[in-house]
Phi, psi and omega in degrees: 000124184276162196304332179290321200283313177301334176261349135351273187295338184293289235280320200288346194283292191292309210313265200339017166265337207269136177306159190243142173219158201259139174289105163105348173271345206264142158255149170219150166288103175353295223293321177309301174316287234274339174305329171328295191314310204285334188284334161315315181263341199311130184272120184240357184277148191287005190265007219227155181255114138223111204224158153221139173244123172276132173227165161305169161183108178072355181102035169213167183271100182241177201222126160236155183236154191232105222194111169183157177311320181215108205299332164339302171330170166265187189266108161285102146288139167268134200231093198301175170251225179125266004288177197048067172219092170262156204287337196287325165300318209272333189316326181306330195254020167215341200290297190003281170343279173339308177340313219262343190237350190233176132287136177253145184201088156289097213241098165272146167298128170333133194080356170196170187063240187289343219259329170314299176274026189251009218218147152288109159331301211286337165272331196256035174295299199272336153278014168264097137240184173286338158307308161322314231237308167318292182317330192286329173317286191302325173292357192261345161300320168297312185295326131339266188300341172297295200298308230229026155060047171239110178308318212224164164192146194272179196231157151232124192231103176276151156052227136341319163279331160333307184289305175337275186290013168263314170313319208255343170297310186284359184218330159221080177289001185279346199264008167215156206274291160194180184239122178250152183207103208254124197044070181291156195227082152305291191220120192289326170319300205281317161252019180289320176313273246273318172314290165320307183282301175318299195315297197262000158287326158299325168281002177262314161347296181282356190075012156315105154282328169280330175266358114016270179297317183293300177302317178300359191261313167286356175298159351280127194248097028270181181327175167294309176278006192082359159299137211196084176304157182287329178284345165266336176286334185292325138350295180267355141336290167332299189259355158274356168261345177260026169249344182072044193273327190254342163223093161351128179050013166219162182258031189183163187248000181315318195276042183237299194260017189275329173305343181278304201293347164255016151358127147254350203261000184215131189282183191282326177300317221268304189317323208268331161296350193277316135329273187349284188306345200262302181266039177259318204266309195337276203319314198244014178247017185273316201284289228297321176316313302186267186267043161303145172184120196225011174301310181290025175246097214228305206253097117306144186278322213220127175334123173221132156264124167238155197225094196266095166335106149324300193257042190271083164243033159291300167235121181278131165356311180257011146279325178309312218278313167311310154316325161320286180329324202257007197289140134267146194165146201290353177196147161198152172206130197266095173255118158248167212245120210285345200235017190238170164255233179258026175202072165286017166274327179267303154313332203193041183315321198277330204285305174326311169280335148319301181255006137303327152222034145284328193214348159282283195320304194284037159257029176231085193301323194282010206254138191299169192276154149314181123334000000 
């Protein structure tokens, strides 16, 4: 029997295992679906981590997932943005890779996602800011290096987490490896002005007249004084995202966040916090957000990587990029990513894991090579 025919007859073995399904009859239950997910994903190696843990943090109750191949790695915290928008429904559906070279640590933030319900809203209304929100990193780095035996660990901070991870760079550099920064947010003013002016030169480009109409309505946008109200930025939010300022080429996040709603790491309660947690967090975490301003911050302790968009004008590029030039720091490096906008973990996953470990990883000079 020749070797093609045995694998024939191999192939025909497996078919013949596989459930049969009629096109447009089969249905799931969310809870069916999402079980799909986790046995998929499930981490079987025995060197491997999977864990989600509710921990202290700060006098309050946080939730974190823990996830990798080999506990050896070193540890990635992930440091969502929003604020209150956290990464932990959506990670599944790009982390996987990661898996393989980090411990991965998806961390909702005080105020949000699982960590919203695990907390009375109404106390933790009033600690919420970034001096807070920073201490609490540090402390989820300490409990992180105590449980998994780790000195050191890298932080990645998108967006809002960006503010977060610069901040905690710049103030406790013994606690990291390096600092990564996916759409950093540097000086908030400057880049909201930049930001504002691409959204309606694109609308006018394109001939939007209603949105046109809509940005001119909010000039000068931000204030005279740098001030940037909630009700005008979610405007240039708006038309900068159906313009494609916040994902290159599509004019919405529905394919972003319908990736959450099939979660195996968030029950329907946790899906339902994520709103909650968003107009819990805006008011009093917008001006910090806002009047962030790291330009007179040049000297860093500890490596920074930034992983920038081209087409990024959500926090635009070239004030970052600008800022950059003048950075000191014991490694620094600039990747950009030519097809993405502000949300390359996703525009652009292979590329984003290529260079998370190519140019991340070995600066966690004590930590052993993979497997």
């Amino acid at each position: 029997m020749s070797a093609a025919i045995r694998a024939l007859i191999a192939l025909a073995l497996v078919a013949s295992t596989l459930p049969a399904f009629a096109a447009d009859t089969q249905t799931f239950t969310r809870k069916q679906v999402t079980g799909i997910i986790a046995e998929f994903r499930k981490i079987v190696s025995p060197k491997g981590v999977e864990e989600q843990l509710e921990i202290p943090v700060g006098g309050t109750k946080q939730w974190i997932s823990v996830r990798g191949r080999d506990r050896a790695n070193p540890i990635l915290l992930v440091i969502h943005g929003g604020p209150a928008s956290p990464e932990m429904p959506i990670g599944w559906a790009y982390q996987s890779g990661w898996e393989d070279y980090f411990t991965v640590v998806q961390w909702d933030q005080r105020g949000s996602g699982k960590s919203y319900n695990a907390n009375d809203p109404a106390k933790i209304k009033p600690t919420l800011s970034l001096e807070r929100i920073v201490d609490d990193a540090r402390e989820v780095i300490a409990y992180l290096c105590k449980r998994y035996s780790k000195e050191k660990v890298f932080v990645l901070g998108h967006s809002w987490g960006s503010l977060v991870g610069l901040t905690l760079a710049e103030r406790h550099p013994e606690l990291l490896y390096a600092y990564v920064g996916v759409g950093q947010i540097v000086n908030g003013v400057k880049a909201e002005r930049e930001g504002y002016a691409w959204t309606l030169g694109e609308a006018e480009r394109r001939g939007n007249a209603q949105a046109i109409k809509a940005l001119k309505a909010i000039a000068p946008y931000p204030e005279t004084n740098g001030a940037v109200p909630l009700a005008k930025i979610n405007i240039e939010r708006t038309w900068n995202m159906v313009l494609g300022g916040l994902t290159w080429h599509r004019s919405g996040l529905d394919y972003y966040y319908n990736v959450a709603k099939l979660s195996p790491d968030y029950t329907d309660a946790d899906l339902n916090a994520i709103d909650k947690g968003s107009a819990l967090s805006l008011a009093p975490l917008l001006p910090e957000f806002t009047r962030a301003n790291f330009d007179n911050v040049t000297e860093f302790k500890t490596p920074i990587v930034l992983f920038l968009g081209r087409h990024d004008y959500t926090t635009p590029s070239s004030v970052v990029a600008e800022w950059f030039a003048r950075v000191e720091a014991p490694a620094k490096k600039v990747v950009w990513f030519e097809n993405s906008a502000h949300m390359m973990p996703v525009e652009e996953p292979g590329r984003f894991l290529v260079h998370l470990v190519e140019d991340v990883r070995p600066l966690a000079k004590t930590a052993p090579p993979p497997n």
